[in-house]
N, C-alpha and C positions, 0 to 999 in steps of 0.2 A: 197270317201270323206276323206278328211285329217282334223281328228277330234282334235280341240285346245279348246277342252270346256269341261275340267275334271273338274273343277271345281264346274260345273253344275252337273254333273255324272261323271261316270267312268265306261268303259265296264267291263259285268263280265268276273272273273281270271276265264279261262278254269278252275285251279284245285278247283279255289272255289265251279265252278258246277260242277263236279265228284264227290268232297264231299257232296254236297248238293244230287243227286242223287238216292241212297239208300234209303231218307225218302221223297221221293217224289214215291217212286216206292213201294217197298217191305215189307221197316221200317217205316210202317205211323199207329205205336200206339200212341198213347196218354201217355204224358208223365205225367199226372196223374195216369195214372190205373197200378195196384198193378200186371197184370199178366207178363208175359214175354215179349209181344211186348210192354207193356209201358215203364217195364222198362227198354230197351232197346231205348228207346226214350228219358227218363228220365238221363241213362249216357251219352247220346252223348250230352244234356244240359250241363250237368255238365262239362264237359270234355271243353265244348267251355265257359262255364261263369269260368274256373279254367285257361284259355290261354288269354281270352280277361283282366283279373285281373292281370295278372303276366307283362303284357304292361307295365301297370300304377301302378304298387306296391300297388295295393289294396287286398284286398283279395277278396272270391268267395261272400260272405256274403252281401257284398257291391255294384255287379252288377244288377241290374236290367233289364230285359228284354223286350224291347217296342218294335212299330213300325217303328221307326226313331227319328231324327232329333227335328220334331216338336212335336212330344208325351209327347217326353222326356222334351223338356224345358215346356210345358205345365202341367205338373206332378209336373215337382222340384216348377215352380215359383206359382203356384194355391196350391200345395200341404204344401208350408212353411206359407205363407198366411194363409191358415186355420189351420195347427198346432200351428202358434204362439198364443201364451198368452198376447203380447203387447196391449196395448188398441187402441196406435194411430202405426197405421203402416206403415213404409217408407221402398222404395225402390228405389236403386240407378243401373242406369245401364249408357251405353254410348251411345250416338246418332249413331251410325253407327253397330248397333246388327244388326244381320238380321230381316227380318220380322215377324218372327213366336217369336223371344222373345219380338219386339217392341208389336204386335200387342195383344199379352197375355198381357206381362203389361199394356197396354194401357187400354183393358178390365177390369183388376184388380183397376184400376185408377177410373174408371167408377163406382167400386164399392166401393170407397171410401179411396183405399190406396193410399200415398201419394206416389207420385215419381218424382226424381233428373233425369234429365240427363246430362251425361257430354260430353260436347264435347272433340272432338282432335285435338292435331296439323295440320299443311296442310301437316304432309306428314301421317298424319292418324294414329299416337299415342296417346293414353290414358296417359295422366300425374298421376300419384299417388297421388301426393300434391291435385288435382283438383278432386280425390276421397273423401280425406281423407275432403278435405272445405265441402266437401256434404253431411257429417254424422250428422247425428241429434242424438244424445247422449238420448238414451232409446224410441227410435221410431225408428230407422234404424233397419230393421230385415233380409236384402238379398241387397248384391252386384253382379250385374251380368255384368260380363265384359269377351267378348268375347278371346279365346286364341290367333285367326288370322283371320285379316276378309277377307271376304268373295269373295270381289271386288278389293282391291287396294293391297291385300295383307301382308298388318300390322302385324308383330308380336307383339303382346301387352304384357305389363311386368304384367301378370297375376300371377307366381307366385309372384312377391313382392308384389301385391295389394293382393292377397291370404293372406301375412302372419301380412298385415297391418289390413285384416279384424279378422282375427283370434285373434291380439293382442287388438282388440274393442269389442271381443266378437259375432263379426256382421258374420250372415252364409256368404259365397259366391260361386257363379255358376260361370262355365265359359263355355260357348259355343264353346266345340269344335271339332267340324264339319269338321272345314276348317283345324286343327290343329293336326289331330289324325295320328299319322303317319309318319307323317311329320317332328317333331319337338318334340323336348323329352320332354316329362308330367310324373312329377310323384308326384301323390297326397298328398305323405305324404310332401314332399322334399318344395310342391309349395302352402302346405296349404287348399289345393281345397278341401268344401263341398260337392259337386253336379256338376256333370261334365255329357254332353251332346252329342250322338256320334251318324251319320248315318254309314249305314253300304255301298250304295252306293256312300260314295267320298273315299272310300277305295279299286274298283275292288270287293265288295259286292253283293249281291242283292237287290232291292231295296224293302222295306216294311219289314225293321230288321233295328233295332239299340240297345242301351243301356245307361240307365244314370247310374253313380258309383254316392252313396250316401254312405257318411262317415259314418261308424258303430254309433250309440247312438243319429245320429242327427234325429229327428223326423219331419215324415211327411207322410200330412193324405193323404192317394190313391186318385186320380183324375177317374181309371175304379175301380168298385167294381164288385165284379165274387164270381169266384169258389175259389178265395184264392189262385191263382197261385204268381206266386215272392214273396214268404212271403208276401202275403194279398198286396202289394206293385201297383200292377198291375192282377189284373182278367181278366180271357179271356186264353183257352189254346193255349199256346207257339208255334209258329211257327219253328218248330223245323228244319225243311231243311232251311229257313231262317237261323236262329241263327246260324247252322253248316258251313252254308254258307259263313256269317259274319268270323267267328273263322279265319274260313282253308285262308281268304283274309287278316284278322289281321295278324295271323301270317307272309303269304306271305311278307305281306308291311314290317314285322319289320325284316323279314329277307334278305331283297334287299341291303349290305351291297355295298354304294359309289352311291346307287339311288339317292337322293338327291343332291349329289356332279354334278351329271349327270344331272339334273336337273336344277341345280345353272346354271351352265355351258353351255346349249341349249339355257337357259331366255336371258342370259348374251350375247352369239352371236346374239340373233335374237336382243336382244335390238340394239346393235351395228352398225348391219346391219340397222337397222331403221331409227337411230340416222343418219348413213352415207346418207340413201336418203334421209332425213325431217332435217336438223339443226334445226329447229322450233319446233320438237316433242315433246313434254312433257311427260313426265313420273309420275303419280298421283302414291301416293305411296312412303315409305321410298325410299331414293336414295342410301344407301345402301343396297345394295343385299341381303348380311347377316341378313338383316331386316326384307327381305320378305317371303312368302310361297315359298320354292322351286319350279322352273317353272312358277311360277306365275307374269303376266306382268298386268298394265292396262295405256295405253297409252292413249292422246288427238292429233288426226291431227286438228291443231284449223281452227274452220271454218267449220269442214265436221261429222254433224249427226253421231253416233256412231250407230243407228239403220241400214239409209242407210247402212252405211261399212257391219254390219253384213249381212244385206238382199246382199248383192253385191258380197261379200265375198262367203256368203251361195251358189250363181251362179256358182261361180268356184271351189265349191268343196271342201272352209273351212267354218268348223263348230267354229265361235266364239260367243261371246256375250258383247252386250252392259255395262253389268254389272247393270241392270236395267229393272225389266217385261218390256218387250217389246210388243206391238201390235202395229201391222202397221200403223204410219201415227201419232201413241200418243204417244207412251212412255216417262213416265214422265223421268223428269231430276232425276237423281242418287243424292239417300237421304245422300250415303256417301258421296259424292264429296261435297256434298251440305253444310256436318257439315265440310268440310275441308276447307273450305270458296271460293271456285267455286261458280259463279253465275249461274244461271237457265241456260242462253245457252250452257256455260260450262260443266257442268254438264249432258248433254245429248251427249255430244263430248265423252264421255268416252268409250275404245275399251276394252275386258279382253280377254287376250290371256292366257289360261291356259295349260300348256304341263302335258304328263302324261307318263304313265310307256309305251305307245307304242309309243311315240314320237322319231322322227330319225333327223339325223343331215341333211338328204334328202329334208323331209318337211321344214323344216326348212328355206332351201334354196328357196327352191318350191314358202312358202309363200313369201320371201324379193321380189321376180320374177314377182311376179301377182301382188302385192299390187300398185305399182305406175300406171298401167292401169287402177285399182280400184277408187284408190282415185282424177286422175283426170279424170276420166268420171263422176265421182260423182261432182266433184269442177266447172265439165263444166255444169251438170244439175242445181245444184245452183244456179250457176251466170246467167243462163238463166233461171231461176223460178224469179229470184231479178230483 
């Protein structure tokens, strides 16, 4: 299989699991307990929440240690909600977050918080001006606008809406998942509140992540335990997890011209794309410089983006629709959808995501397969019609 779906995951860094290792085997004290193997368990937390902080110019104080992805934004956005003191409470986010912050606010909404969304342009940028029309002046308590999404690949100007919510007083979160790594974040520089991170779109493990919460901002725990993360998150610490995480963080911030290699692979395969389909579309900023490193999401118009993946999946490439998929339904792509894509459109969407095992071979491999692909599918269509 020639895997083009990091996006989705990312396989684990061999040394992540050699770190991980030792507290899966030998070192499986409890980084609570006061004797020698806790705390022994206890430093090699520390040690990884003192490397995942040094990323992002936060300090250790400010890491938080969860499950992933969705913990974490489930903790920041439930957790500021119930710390505020505001009477009438708003929240502002963008139509194209992923599911796990739409579908939390959404719940939040249910309970009576008021919420903005903004849309973005069609090549799937957040405007700042269209944040800032969305404030409600002493009701607005949490902006949450992702760093890069998920699907089309967006860089969004998160810190300027950062330091636009900072100069309102208003917290802000930014979802970033698709962005860690990838693209320089540094909280103090971009204003960031509460910032939201898996540990498998990094060559991580999967069930480890971390939200950084700015020192002094408060907010009330979503698990309540034993008092682990500073009362923050209860329940003890998955410690080969979190080591796991660390030893893949750093990897990723040490791959120095990754990215560039990256740019560089999207930028050929587009190329080659563009050369067989003039018709392609490209969903997503059109400058490169725009997007997640490696990250493509195309339209063959006219040809199911499910189909391609299932077709695909046949010969041996792992991509994705950009959109749950289940056979025969998958709804039309809610990004496409706020970038003003209509419903058929919008299920036409391909994401081709490269990653750190990605070769100039594949590459080729896929421009080779795809045109047998796409008209055996063009030819099943027109005989379904």
């Amino acid at each position: 299989m020639i895997y083009f779906d990091n996006a989705a995951t990312t396989p684990l860094d061999e040394k992540a699991l050699e770190a991980m290792m030792p507290f899966l085997k030998g070192e499986y004290g409890n980084p609570s307990s006061v004797h020698e193997a806790g705390r022994h368990g206890r430093a090699a937390l520390e040690k990884a929440r003192a490397l995942i902080a040094s990323t992002l110019n936060a300090t250790t104080k400010e890491i938080v240690f969860t499950s992933g992805g969705t913990e974490s934004v489930n903790a920041i956005h439930k957790g500021v909600v119930l710390a505020s003191q505001t009477p009438k409470k708003h929240i502002i986010l963008s139509s194209i977050e992923h599911h796990c912050v739409l579908d939390c606010v959404e719940w939040l909404e249910k309970q009576g918080v008021a919420v903005s969304r903004v849309n973005p342009n069609n090549e799937g940028w957040i405007d700042p001006k269209d944040v800032q029309k969305a404030i409600r002046p002493g009701e607005t308590i949490l902006i949450s606008i992702m760093a890069a999404n998920n699907e089309v690949g967006a860089i969004e100007p998160f810190g300027e809406i950062g330091r636009l919510a900072r100069q309102q007083g208003i917290l802000f979160h930014t979802d970033a998942v698709q962005a860690y790594g990838k693209i320089p974040i540094d909280v103090k520089k971009d204003s960031i509140d509460f910032l939201s991170v898996s540990a498998h779109k990094i060559y991580g493990p999967k069930g480890a992540g971390f939200f950084y919460q700015r020192q002094g901002v408060a907010l009330v725990p979503l698990v309540h335990g034993g008092g682990q993360e500073r009362d923050l998150r209860g329940g003890t610490e998955n410690v080969a997890g979190i080591v796991g995480m660390a030893e893949a963080a750093r990897l990723i911030f040490e791959r120095s011209g990754e990215r560039q290699r990256l740019k560089g692979l999207a930028q050929e395969l587009w190329k080659g794309l563009k050369g067989l389909y003039p018709e392609l579309k490209l969903n997503g900023p059109q400058d490169i410089d725009q997007r997640v490193p490696g990250l493509l999401n195309v339209t063959f118009p006219g040809v199911p983006g499910e189909m391609l993946v299932q077709s695909l999946d046949a010969q041996g490439f792992a991509v994705s629709s950009g959109a749950a998929c289940a056979a025969g339904s998958a709804p039309p792509s809610h990004v496409l959808m706020a970038m003003g894509r209509n419903a058929a459109e919008a299920k036409q969407g391909l994401r081709i995501s490269l990653g750190h095992g990605t070769t100039p071979e594949q590459v080729q491999a896929f421009l080779r397969i795809i045109p047998s692909v796409v008209e055996k599918i063009k030819t099943m269509t027109s005989f379904d019609d």
